[in-house]
C-alpha positions as CSV (number, residue, x, y, z in Angstrom):
1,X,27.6,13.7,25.4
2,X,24.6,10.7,25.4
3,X,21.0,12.1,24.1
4,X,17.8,11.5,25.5
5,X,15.1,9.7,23.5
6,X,13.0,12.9,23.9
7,X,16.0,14.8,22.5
8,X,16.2,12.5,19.7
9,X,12.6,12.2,19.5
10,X,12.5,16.3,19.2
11,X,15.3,16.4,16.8
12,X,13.7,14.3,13.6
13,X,10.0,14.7,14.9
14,X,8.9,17.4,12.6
15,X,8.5,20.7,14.6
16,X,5.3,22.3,12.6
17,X,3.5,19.1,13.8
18,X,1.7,20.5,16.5
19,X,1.7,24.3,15.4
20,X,-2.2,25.7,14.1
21,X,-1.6,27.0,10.7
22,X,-4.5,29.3,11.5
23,X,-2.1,31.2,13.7
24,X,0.4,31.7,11.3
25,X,-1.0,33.9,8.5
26,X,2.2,34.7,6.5
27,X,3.4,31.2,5.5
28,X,3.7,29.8,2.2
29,X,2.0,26.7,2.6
30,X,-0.7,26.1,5.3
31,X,-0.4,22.5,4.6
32,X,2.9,21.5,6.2
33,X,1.6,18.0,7.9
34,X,-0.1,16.2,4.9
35,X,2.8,17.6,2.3
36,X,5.1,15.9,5.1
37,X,3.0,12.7,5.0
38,X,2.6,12.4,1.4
39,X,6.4,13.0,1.0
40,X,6.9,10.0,3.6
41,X,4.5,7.8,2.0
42,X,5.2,7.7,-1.6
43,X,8.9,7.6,-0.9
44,X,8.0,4.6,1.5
45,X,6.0,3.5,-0.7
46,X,8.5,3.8,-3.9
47,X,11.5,2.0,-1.4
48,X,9.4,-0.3,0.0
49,X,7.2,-1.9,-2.6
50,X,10.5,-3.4,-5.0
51,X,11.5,-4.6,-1.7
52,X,8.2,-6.4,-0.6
53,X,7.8,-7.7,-4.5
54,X,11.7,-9.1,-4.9
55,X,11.3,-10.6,-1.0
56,X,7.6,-12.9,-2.3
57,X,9.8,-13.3,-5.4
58,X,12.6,-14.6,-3.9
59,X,10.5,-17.0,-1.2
60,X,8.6,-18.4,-4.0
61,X,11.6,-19.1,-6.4
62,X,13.6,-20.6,-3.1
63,X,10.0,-22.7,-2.0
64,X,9.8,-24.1,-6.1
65,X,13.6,-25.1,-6.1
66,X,13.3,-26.8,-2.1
67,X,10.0,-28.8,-3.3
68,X,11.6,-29.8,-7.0
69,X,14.6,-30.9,-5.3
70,X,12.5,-32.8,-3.0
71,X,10.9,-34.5,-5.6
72,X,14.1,-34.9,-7.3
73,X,15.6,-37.0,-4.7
74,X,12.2,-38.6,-4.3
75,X,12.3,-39.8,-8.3
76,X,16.2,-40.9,-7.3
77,X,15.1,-42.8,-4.4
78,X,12.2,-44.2,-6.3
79,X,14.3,-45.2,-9.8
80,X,17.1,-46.8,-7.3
81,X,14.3,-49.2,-5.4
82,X,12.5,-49.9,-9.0
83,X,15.9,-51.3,-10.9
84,X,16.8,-53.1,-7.5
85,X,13.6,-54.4,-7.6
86,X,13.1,-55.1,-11.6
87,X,16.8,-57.0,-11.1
88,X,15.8,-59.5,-8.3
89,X,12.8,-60.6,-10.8
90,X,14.7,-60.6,-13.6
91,X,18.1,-62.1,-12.2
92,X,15.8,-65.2,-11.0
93,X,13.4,-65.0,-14.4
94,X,16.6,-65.4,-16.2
95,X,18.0,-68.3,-13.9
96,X,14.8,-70.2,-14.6
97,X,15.1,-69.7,-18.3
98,X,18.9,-70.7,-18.1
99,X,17.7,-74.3,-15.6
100,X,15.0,-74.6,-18.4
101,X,17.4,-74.3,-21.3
102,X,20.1,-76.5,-20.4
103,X,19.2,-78.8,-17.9
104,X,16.8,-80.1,-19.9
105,X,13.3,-81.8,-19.3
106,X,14.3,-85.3,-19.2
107,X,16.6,-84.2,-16.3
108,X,13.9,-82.1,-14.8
109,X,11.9,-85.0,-14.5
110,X,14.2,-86.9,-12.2
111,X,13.6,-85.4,-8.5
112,X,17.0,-86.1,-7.3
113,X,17.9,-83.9,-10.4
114,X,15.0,-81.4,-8.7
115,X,16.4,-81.1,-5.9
116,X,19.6,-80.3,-7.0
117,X,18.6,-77.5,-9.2
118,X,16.7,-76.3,-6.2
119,X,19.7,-76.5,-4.2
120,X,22.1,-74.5,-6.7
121,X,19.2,-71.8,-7.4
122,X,19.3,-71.2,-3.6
123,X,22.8,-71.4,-3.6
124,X,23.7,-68.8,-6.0
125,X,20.6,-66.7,-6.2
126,X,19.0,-67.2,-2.5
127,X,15.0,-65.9,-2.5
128,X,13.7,-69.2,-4.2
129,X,11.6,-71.8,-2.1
130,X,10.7,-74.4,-4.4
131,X,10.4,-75.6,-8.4
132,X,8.3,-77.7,-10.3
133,X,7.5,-79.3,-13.7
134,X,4.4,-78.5,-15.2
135,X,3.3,-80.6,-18.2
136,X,1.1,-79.6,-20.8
137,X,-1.9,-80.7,-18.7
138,X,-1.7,-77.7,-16.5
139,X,0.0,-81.1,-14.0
140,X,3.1,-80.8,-12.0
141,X,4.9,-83.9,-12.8
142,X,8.3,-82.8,-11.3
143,X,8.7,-80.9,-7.9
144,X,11.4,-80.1,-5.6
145,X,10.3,-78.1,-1.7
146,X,8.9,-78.1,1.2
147,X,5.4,-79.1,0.1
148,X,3.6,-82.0,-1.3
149,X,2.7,-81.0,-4.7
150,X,3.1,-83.5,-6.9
151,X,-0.1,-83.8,-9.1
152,X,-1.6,-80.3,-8.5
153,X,-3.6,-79.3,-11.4
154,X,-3.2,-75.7,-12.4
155,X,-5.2,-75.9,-15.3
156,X,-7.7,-73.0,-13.5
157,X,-4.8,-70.6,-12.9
158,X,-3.9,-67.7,-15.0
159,X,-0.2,-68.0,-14.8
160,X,0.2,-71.2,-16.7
161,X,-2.1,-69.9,-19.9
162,X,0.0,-66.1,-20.0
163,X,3.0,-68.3,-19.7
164,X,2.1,-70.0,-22.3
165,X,1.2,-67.2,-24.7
166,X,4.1,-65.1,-23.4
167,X,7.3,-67.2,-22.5
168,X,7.7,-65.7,-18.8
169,X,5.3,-65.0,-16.5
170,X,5.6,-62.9,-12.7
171,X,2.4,-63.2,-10.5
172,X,0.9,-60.9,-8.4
173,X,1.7,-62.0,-4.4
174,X,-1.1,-64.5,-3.5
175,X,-1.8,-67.1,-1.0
176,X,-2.6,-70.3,-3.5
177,X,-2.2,-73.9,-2.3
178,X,0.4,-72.9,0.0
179,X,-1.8,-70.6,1.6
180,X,1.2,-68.1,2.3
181,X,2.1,-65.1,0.8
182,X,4.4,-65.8,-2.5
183,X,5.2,-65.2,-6.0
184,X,5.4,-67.6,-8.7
185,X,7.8,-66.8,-11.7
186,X,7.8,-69.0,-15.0
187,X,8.8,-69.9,-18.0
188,X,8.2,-72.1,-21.1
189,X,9.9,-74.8,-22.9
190,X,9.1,-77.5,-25.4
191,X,9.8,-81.0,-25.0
192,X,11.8,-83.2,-27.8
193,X,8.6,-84.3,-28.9
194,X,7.0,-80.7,-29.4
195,X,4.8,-80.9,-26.1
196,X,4.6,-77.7,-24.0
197,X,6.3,-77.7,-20.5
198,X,6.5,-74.8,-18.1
199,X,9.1,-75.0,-15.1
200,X,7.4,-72.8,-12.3
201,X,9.4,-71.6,-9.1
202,X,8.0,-69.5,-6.1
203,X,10.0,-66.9,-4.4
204,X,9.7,-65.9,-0.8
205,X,8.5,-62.8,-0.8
206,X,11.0,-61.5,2.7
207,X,14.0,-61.7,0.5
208,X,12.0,-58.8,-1.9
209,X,11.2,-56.9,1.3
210,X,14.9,-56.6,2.2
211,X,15.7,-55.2,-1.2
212,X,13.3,-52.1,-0.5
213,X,13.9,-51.6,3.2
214,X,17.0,-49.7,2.7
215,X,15.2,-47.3,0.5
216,X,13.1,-46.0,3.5
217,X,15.7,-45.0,6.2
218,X,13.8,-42.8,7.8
219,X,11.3,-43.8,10.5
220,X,8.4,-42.0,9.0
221,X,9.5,-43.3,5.1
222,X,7.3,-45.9,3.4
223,X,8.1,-47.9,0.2
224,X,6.4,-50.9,-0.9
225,X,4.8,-52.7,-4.0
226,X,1.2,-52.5,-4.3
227,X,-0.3,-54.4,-8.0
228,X,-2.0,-52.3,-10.7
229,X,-5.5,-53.4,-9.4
230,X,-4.7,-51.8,-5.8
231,X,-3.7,-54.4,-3.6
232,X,-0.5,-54.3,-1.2
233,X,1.8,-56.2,-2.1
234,X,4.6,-56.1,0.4
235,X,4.1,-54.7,3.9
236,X,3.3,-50.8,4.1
237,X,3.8,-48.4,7.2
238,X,0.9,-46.8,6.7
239,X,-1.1,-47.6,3.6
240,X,-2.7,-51.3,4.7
241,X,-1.8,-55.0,4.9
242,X,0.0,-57.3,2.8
243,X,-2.7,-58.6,0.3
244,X,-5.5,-55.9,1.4
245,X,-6.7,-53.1,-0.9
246,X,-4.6,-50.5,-0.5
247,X,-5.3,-46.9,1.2
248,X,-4.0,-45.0,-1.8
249,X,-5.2,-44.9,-5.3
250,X,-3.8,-46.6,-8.4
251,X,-1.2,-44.0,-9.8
252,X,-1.7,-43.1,-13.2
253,X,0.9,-45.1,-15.4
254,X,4.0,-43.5,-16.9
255,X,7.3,-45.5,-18.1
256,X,9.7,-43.6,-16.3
257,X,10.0,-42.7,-12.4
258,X,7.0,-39.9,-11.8
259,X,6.8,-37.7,-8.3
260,X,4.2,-35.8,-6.9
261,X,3.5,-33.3,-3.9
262,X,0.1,-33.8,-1.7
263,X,-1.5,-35.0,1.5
264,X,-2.1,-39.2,1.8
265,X,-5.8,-40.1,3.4
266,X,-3.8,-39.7,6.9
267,X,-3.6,-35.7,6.4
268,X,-0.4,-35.7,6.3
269,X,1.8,-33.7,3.6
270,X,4.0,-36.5,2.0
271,X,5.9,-36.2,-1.3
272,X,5.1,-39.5,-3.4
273,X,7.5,-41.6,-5.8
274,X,5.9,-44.4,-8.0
275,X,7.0,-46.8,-10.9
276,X,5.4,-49.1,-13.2
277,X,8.0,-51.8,-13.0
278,X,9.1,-53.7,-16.0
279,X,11.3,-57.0,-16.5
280,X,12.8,-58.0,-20.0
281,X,10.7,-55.3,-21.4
282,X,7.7,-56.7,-20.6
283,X,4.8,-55.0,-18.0
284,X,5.4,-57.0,-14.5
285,X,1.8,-56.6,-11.8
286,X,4.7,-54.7,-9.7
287,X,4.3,-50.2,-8.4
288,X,6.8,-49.2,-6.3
289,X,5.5,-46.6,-4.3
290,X,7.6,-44.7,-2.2
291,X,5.7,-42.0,0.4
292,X,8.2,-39.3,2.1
293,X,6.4,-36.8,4.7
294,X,7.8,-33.4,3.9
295,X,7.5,-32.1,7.4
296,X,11.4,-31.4,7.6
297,X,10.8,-29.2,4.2
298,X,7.6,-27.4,5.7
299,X,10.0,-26.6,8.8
300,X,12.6,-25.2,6.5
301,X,9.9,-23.8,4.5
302,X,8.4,-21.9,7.5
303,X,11.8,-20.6,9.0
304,X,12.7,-19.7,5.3
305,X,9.3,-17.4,5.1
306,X,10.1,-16.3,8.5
307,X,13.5,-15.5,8.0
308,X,12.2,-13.3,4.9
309,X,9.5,-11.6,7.1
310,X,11.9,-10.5,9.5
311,X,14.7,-8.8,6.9
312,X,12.0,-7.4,5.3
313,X,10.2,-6.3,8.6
314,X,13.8,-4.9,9.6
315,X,15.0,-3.2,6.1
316,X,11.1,-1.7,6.4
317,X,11.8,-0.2,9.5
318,X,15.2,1.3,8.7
319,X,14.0,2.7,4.8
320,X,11.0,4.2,7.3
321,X,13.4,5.6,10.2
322,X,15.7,7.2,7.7
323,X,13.0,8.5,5.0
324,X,11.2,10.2,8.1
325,X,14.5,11.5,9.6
326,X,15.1,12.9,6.2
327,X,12.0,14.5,5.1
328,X,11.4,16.1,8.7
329,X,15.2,17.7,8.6
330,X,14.3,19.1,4.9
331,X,10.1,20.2,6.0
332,X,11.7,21.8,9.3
333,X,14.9,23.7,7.7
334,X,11.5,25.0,5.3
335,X,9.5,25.5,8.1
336,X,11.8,27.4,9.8
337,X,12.7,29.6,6.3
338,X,9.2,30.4,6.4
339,X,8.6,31.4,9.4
340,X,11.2,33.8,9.6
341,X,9.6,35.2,6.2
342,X,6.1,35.4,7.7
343,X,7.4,36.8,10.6
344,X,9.2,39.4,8.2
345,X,5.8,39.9,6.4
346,X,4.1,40.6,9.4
347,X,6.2,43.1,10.7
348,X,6.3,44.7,7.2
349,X,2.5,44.8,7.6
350,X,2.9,46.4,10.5
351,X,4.7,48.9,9.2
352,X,2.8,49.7,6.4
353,X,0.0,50.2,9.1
354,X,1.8,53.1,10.0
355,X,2.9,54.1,7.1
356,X,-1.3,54.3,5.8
357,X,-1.5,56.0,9.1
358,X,0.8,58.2,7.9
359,X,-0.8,59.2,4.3
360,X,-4.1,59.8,6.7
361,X,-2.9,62.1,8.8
362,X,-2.7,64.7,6.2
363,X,-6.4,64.1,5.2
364,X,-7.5,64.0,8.2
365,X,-5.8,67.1,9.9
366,X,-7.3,69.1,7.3
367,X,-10.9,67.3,8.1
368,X,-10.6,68.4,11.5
369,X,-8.9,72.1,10.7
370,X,-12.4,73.0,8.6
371,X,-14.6,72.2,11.3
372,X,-12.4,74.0,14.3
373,X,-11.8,76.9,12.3
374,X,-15.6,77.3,11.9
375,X,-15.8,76.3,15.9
376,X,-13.3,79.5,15.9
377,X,-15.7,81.5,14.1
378,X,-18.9,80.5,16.0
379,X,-17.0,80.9,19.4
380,X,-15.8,84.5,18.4
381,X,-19.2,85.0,17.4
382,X,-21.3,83.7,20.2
383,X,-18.8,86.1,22.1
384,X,-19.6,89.1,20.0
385,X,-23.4,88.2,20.3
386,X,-22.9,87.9,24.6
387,X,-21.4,91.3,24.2
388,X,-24.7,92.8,22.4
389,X,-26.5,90.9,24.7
390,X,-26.7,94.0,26.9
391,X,-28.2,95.7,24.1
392,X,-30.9,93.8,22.5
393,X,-31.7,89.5,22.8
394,X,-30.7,87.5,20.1
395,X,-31.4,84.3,21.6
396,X,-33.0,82.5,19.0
397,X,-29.3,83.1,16.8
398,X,-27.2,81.9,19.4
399,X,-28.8,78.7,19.8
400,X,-28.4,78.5,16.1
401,X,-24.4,79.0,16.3
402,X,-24.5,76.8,19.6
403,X,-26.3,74.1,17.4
404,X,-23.5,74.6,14.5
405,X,-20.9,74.4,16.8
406,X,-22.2,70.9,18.3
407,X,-22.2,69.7,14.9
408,X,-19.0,70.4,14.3
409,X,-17.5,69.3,17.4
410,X,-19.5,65.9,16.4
411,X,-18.0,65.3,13.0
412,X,-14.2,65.9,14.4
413,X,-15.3,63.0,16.7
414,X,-16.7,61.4,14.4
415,X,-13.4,61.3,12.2
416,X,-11.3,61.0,14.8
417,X,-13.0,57.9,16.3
418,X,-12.8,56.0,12.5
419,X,-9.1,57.3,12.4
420,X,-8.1,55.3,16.1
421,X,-11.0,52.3,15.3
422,X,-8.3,51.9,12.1
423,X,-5.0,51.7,14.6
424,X,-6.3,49.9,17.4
425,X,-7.2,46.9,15.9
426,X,-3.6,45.2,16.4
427,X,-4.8,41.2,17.2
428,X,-7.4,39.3,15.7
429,X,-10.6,39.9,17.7
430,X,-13.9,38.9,15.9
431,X,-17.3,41.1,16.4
432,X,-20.4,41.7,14.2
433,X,-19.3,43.8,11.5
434,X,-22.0,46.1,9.3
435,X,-19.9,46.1,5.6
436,X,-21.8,49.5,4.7
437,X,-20.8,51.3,7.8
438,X,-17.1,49.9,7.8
439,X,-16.8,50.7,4.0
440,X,-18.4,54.1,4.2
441,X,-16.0,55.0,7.0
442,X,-12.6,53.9,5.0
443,X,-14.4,56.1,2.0
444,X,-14.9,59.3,4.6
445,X,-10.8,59.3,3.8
446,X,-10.9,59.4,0.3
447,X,-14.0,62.0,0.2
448,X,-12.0,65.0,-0.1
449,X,-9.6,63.5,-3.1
450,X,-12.0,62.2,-4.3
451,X,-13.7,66.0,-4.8
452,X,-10.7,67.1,-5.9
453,X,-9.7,64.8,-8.5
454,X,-13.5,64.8,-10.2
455,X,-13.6,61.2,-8.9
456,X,-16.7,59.6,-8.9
457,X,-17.8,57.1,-5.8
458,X,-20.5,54.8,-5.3
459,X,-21.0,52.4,-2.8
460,X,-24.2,49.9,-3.1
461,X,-25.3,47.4,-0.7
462,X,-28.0,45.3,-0.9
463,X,-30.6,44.8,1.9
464,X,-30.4,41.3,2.2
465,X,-26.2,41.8,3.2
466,X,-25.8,40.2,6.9
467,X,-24.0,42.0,9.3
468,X,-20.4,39.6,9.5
469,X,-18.8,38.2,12.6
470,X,-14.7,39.2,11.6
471,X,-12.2,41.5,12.8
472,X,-13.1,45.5,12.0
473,X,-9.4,46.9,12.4
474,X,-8.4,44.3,9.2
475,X,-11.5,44.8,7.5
476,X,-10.5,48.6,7.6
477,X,-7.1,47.7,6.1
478,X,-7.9,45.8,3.2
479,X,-10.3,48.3,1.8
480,X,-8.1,51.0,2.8
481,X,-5.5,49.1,0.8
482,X,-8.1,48.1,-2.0
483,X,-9.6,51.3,-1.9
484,X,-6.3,53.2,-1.9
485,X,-5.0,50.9,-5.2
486,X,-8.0,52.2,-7.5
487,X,-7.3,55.7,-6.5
488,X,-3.8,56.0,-7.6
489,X,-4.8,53.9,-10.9
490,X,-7.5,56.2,-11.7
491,X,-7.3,59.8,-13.4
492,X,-9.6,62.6,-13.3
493,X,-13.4,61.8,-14.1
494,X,-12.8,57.5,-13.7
495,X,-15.0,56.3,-11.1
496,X,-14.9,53.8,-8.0
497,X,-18.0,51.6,-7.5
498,X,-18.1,49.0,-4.4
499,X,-20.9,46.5,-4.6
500,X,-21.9,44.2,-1.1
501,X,-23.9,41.4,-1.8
502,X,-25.2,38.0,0.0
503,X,-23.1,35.9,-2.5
504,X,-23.9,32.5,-0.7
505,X,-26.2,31.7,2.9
506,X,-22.9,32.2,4.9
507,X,-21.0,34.1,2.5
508,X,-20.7,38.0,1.6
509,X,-18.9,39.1,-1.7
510,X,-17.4,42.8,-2.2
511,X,-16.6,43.9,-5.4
512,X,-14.4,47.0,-5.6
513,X,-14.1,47.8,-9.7
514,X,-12.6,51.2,-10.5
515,X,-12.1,52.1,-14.3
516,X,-8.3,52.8,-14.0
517,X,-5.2,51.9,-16.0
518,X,-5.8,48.3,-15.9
519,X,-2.9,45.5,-15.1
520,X,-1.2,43.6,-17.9
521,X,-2.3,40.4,-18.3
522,X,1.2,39.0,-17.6
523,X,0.6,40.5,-14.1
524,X,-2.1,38.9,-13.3
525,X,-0.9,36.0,-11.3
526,X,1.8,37.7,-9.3
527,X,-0.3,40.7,-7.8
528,X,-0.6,39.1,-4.8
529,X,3.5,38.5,-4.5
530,X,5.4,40.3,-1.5
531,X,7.6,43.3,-3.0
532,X,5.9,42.9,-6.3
533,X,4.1,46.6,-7.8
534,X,3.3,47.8,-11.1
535,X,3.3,51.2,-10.2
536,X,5.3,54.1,-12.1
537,X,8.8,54.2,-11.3
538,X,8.8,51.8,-8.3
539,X,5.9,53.8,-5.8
540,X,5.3,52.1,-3.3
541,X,6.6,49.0,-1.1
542,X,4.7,46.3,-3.0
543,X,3.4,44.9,-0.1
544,X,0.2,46.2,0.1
545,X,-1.3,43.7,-1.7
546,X,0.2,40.6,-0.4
547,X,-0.7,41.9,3.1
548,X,-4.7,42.2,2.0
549,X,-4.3,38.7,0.4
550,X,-2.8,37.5,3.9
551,X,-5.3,39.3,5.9
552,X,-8.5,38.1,4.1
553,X,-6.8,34.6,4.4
554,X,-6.6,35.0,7.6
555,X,-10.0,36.2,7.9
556,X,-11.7,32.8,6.2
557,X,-12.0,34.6,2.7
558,X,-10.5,35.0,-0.6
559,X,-9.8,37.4,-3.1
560,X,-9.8,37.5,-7.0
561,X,-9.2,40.0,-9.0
562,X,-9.8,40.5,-12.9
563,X,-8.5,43.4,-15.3
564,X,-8.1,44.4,-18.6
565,X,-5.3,47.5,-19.9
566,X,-7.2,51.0,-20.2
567,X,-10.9,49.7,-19.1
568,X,-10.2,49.3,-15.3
569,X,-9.5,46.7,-12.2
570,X,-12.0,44.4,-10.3
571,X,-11.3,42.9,-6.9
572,X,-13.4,40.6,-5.6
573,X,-13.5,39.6,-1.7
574,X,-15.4,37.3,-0.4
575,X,-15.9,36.7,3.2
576,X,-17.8,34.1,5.5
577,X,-20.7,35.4,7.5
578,X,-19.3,33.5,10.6
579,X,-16.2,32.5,12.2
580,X,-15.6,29.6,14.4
581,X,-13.5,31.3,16.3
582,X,-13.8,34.4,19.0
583,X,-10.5,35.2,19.4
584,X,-7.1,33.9,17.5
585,X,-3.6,35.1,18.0
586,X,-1.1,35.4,15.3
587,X,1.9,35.5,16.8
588,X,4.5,34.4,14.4
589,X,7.5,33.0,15.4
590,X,10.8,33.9,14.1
């Protein structure tokens, strides 16, 4: 059988949500929708929280080990470019050195013999476009290309001097006589008779630029060689022209591959590889820089942290459906629980309306027996008296009787009035309420007992006490109850004193302190508990006091009460001057 959504809907939505707890007098807690929400929040809270911390835990340890592995292959692609690199220099420095070494200079001199060094360097090596001889004159007395240089004079150029002080020397790429982009690599050896020669080659710099084109595959990669002082060295994608300053700045130097993760002067996000390149051990002008735009990782990245968002957003949802669904099952199956007890309690009230109505009616048929018996009298007499009328007028002693008789009559009214004002009162109806009158009424029960037992009665308002906007029929009932309590804890001779004054502007406190028996202090605090009594022997339902504490709850007020063994009993009601209601039903649902 398929349910509804509003079946479903009815079925875990909790069922007190919409009920007053003003109308429901008798139930444990009055409080049913924020206990419900503070249950459902701190156990959401408690599920929920370990679950939103390990989720940003999680994305950042995954983001950390995507970027380092980035860089990782970054610093791999980086170290593979800078050994292939280093090795075409140092395959060709080491070519010279062997030419230098073996040929010998006397050979070198001869430009047939030029040529065919030239010839087998190309050969074997390739990258190389010509070679010279360079005397110890800074002169080129030997040289093998395509260009006329015989005779050039390089005594103003750095390379000849560091090749001198060094052995080896790898320029920067310039233009110099050639006017074209090259790089000159040298070395130095001594002639027979101790002079300094240097044999000097140039290499064509689009043999280097194949070496490092592999090493950006992709479209948007970039990897080139820029010189320590800036300036582009091969040709860049994106960071400026061969032999132009370049549009990144000088890396800091390290002797090992080094990565790093940021944005270029373009904006874009790029993860960078760079080297210091070296060759024989010695420094070489030479970075390889290798740029990589991480826009592939910020797309995982983002579908990562979206992919996260949404488990959490889902497992949030479900640890929310089932923590609701299980807190409203458990608040309803206590909702339910207690209403069937406060409708219990209310119908136990009920009945121990009757049953004060009951201990009245003894009092109060012997009120009303005194003043018909003297109506008998005066009637029989007032007959007597219309008998003798024939003899003599005694018309100023039957108005007397007449008058007595009124009197009479009026004070069984009066009695009986109180006694149906008390049973009446069945719903909550709220109506200016004089305190005196209504507690000087419930005390017209206790009068006679009160005679009887030598009890002594006192009731003092003061004038300032507002008349009260509440319900009179429950007003009666507590103090009948409150009233009732101290008589059957008091002896002969104790005394009953009720005190009404204007405790706050828009509150009115009653004290009702009799000098009974007293309640153990152990008792204190369950007083106001259904079925609980500390009468002798079990007198008494034990309600009576949980039905006053319910009524003046349901009235806006509260009760307290303080005792002590053999000195006596204080209860303490106070009640607001004003209701914001006119009329509320407490029907109570079982």
């Amino acid at each position: 059988m398929s349910l509804s959504l509003r079946e479903v809907v009815h079925a875990v939505w909790p069922r007190f949500w919409r009920a007053s707890s003003k109308r429901y007098s008798y139930l444990t807690f009055t409080d049913y929708r924020p206990m419900w929400l503070l249950m459902c929040g701190l156990l959401s809270a408690s599920c929920l929280l370990p679950l939103i911390i390990h989720a940003i835990t999680d994305y950042g340890l995954s983001r950390k080990t995507v970027e380092r592995e980035e860089r990782l292959r970054t610093e791999r692609l980086a170290s593979n470019a800078r050994r292939s690199t280093a090795h075409f220099l140092q395959e060709r420095l080491d070519a010279l050195a062997f030419t230098a070494h073996n040929v010998g200079i006397e050979a070198l001199g001869s430009p047939s013999q030029m040529a065919e060094v030239l010839s087998l360097l190309k050969q074997d090596f390739g990258g190389f476009t010509d070679i010279g001889l360079v005397d110890d004159s800074a002169r080129q007395v030997s040289y093998s290309g395509p260009y006329d240089l015989i005779g050039v004079d390089y005594g103003d150029q750095e390379w000849f001097n560091q090749c001198r002080a060094h052995g080896t020397f790898i320029s920067e790429v310039y233009r110099g006589h050639r006017d074209e982009p090259h790089i000159v690599i040298a070395v130095a050896t001594a002639a027979p008779n101790g002079t300094y020669f240097a044999l000097r080659a140039t290499l064509d710099t689009s043999r280097l630029i194949g070496i490092l084109a592999p090493y950006a595959p992709a479209d948007q990669d970039d990897v080139f060689l820029m010189s320590r002082t800036g300036v582009v060295q091969t040709p860049s994608r994106r960071y400026g022209k061969v032999l132009e300053e370049a549009l990144l700045k000088v890396p800091p130097f390290s002797d090992r591959t080094e990565s790093y993760s940021g944005v270029d002067p373009h904006g874009v996000p790029v993860t960078m590889g760079y080297a210091y390149l070296t060759s024989a051990g010695s420094e070489t002008p030479f970075i390889l820089v290798l740029s990589r735009p991480r826009t592939e990782t910020i797309v995982f990245l983002s579908q990562l942290r979206t992919n996260r968002v949404l488990v959490v957003v889902a497992s949030s949802l479900f640890i929310i459906l089932v923590i609701t669904v299980t807190s409203s099952f458990m608040f309803n199956r206590l909702y339910d629980a207690d209403r069937v007890k406060g409708g219990a309690l209310l119908s136990m009230q009920e009945t121990s309306r009757l049953a004060s109505l009951g201990r009245l009616s003894t009092g109060v048929a012997h009120e009303i027996n005194n003043p018909l018996a003297v109506i008998n009298e005066s009637a029989g007499y007032i007959k007597d008296l219309l008998t003798m009328e024939r003899h003599g007028g005694h018309h100023d002693e039957l108005v007397e009787q007449v008058d007595a008789i009124l009197d009479s009559v009026q004070r069984c009214g009066a009695i009986t009035t109180g006694l149906l004002g008390f049973a009446r009162e069945m719903n909550l109806h709220l109506k200016p309420v004089r305190l005196e009158d209504l507690i000087d009424r419930v005390l017209s029960f206790h009068r006679k007992e009160a005679e009887y037992r030598g009890i002594s009665v006192s009731l003092d308002v003061a004038e300032d006490v507002p008349s009260i906007v509440s319900d009179p029929g429950r007003l009666q009932q507590i103090f009948l109850n409150l009233i009732g309590n101290a008589f059957q804890a008091m002896d002969t001779g104790d005394s009953l004193t009720i005190t009404v004054r204007n405790n706050e502007p828009d509150k009115v406190r009653v004290d009702v302190s009799d000098t009974g028996c007293g309640i153990p202090r152990e008792y204190i605090q369950r007083v106001f508990e259904p079925f609980f009594t500390t009468k002798v022997e079990r007198q008494g339902t034990g309600l009576g006091l949980a039905i006053t504490y319910n009524l003046i709850r349901k009235l806006g007020g509260e009760i307290k009460v303080k005792s002590k063994v053999g000195e006596g009993t204080t209860f303490t009601v106070v009640l607001p001057v004003a209701r914001g209601e006119e009329d509320v039903d407490e029907g109570v649902a079982g």
